[in-house]
N, C-alpha and C positions, 0 to 999 in steps of 0.2 A: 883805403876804404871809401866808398862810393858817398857822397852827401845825401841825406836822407831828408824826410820831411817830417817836420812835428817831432815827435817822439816815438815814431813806429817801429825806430832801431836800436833794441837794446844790445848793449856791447858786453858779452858774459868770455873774458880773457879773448881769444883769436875769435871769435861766432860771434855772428851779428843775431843777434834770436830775435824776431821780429812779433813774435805773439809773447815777449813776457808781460806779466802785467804790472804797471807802473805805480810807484806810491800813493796815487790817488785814489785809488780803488774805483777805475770809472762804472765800474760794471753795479757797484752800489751807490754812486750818484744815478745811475741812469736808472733806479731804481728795479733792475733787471735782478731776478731769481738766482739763486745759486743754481750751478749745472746739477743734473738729477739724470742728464738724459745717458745711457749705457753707450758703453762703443759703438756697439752696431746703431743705434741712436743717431748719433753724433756725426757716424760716418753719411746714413743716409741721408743727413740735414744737409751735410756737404757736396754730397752727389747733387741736390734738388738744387742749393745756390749755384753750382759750380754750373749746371745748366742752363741756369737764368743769364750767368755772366756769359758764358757762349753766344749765347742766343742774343744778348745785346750789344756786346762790345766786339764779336770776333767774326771774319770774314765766313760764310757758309760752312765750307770747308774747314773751319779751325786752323788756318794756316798764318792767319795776320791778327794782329791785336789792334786795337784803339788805346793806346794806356794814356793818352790823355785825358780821353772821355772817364775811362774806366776809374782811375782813381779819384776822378773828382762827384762818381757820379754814387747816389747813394746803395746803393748794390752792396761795390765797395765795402763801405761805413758797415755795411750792417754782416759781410766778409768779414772785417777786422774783428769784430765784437766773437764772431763764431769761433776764429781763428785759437784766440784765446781760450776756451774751452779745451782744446788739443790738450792742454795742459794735466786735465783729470782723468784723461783716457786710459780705460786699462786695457794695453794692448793685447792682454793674454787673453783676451775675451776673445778674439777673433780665431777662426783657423785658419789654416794654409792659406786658402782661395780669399776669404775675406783677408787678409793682412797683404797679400798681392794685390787687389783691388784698391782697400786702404790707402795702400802709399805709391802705389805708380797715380791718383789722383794729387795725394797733399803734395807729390812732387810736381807735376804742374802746376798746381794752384802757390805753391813756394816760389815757383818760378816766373809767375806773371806779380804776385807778392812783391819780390823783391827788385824787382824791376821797375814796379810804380811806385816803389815807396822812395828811387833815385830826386832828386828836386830836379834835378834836367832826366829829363827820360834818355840815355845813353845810346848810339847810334850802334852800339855792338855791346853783347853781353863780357866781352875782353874788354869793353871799356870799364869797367869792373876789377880792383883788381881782387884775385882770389873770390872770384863770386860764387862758384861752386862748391869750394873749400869750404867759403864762409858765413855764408844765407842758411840761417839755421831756423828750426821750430824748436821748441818744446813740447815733448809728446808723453805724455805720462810724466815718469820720474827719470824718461830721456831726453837728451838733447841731441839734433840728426841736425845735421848742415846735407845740402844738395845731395853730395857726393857720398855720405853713409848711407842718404836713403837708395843710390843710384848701385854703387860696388859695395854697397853693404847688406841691404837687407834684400835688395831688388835680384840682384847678382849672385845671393847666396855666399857673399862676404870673400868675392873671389878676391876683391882691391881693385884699383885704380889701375888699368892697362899700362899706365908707365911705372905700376910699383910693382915690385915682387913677392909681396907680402898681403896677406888678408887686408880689407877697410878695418877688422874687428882684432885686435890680438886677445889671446887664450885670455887675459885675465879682464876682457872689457865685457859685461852684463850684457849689451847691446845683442850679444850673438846669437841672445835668445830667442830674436823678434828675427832674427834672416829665414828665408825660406829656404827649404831643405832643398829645394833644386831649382837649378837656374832657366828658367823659360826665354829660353835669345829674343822671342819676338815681344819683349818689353820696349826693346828697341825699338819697335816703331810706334808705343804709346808716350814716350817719354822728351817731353818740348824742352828743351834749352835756353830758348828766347831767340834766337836764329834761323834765319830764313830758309834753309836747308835740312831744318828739325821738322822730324812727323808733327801733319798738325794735333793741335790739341783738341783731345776728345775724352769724355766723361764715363768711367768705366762703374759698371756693379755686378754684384755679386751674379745674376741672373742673366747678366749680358758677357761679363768679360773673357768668354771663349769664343764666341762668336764675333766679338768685338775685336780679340786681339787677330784673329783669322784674317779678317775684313782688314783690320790697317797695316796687317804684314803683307796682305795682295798688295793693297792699296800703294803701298812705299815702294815694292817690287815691280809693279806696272811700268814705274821707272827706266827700272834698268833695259840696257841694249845691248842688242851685239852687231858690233861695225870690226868689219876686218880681223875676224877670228878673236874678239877683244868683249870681252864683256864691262861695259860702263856701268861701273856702281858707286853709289855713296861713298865715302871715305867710313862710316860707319861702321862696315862691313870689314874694312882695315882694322880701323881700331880694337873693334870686337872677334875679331875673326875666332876665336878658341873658343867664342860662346854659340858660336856657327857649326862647328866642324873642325876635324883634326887635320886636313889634309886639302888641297882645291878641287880634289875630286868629289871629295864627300861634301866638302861645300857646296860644289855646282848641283847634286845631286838635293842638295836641302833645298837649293833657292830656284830649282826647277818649277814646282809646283806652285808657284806663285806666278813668275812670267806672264806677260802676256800672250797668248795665244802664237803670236808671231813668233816674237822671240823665242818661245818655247820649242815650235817645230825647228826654227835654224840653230838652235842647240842641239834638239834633237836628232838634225841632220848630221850634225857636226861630230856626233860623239858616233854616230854610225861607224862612222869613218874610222873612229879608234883615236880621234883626238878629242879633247879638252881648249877650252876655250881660254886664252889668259886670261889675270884678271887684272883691269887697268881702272882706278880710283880714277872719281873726277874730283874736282878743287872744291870744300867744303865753302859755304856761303854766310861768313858770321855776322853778317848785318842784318840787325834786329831785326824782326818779325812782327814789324809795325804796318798798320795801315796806312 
């Protein structure tokens, strides 16, 4: 388990839950209000901070972080205090589109979280162990670490690519909050703390189709084709079932994205009656620090 700072990591059995609130009751020293404000509330409180944090501590592009700046700077502090609040949220309040938005944000905001809350800021999110596992919130009357919000609720509770089983079994509550269908291109909203992660960008309810359109171009502009080989993220390995059943129907999904170029020498290619292989490049897990 990662060294923390202060007391920003509460340890509830294997989760590290990083918004519980502490014996002190700080939120009534600081003589601050009990929450009153509704999910959707709450949610766009955190759309508005999570903008401010971009806009201060992250490279244009949402690609690099500052986490030294960032958690020393008051932003932060006044992140912490909101974070806490998750706590009273009733998530039933949202639908479909609102609880996609919802938590493909609290998972980057989890993720630059638990990354500053390290006492050394870690040279790779593996320098962690189990940090995906374990970097939890409390969200209502649930508790989600990284990886339930990721192949649980985001995924449609397909599980964890190296499991064979749901993130949610039949008898965990959790299953309530999954969305009923899996949108693949979360994948390119969802930051890990690694260099090779889409960068981090702030989704809402009025934006996030147009939003998720723009960063699945955006991720795919990437990819190439060198010698009948299509060069793509290892992402695209990992996930490949949230893609397409087959590399045809693959290539066919991730046609429309390409750049221009790429697009016509696929297009030329598949003239032909072939398919492109597809050749993963080496994932980049050193942090996505400034």
């Amino acid at each position: 388990m990662a060294t923390t700072m202060g007391n920003l990591i509460f340890s509830s059995g294997s989760l590290n839950v990083l918004n519980s609130s502490d014996s002190s009751n700080e939120e009534e020293q600081d003589g601050a209000k009990p929450n009153t404000l509704s999910a959707i509330e709450l949610s766009q409180a955190l759309q508005k901070l999570m903008t401010r944090l971009v806009g201060n501590y992250m490279c244009n592009d949402g690609s690099k972080v500052d986490y030294e700046s960032l958690r020393n700077g008051s932003l932060f502090k006044e992140y912490l205090k909101l974070s806490k609040l998750l706590q009273n949220v009733k998530i039933e309040e949202f639908d479909e589109n609102e609880r996609k938005v919802f938590f493909i944000n609290i998972y980057n905001a989890l993720t630059i979280h638990g990354l500053s809350a390290c006492e050394d800021v870690p040279s790779s999110p593996l320098d962690i162990s189990n940090f995906w596992k374990k970097t939890a919130y409390k969200i209502g009357s649930f508790t989600f670490s990284l990886d339930d919000i990721e192949h649980g609720v985001l995924r449609a509770n397909k599980g964890h690519p190296s499991a064979s089983s749901p993130q949610f079994p039949d008898d965990d509550s959790r299953r309530s909050v999954c969305l009923s269908k899996l949108d693949p291109r979360i994948h390119f909203a969802l930051n890990c703390g690694a260099k090779s992660c889409p960068p981090i960008r702030v989704y809402t309810k009025d934006n996030v189709e147009t939003a998720l359109e723009k960063a699945a171009r955006a991720f795919c502009q990437e990819i190439r084709l060198e010698r009948n080989k299509l060069k793509l993220s290892m992402i695209f390995r990992w996930y490949f079932g949230d893609f397409a059943s087959s590399e045809p129907d693959f290539i066919r999904w991730v046609l429309p994205y390409l750049d221009s170029e790429t697009m016509q020498q696929v297009d030329a290619l598949l003239t032909t009656g072939s398919y492109p292989a597809l050749d993963f490049v080496k994932y980049d897990w050193s942090l996505n620090k400034v």
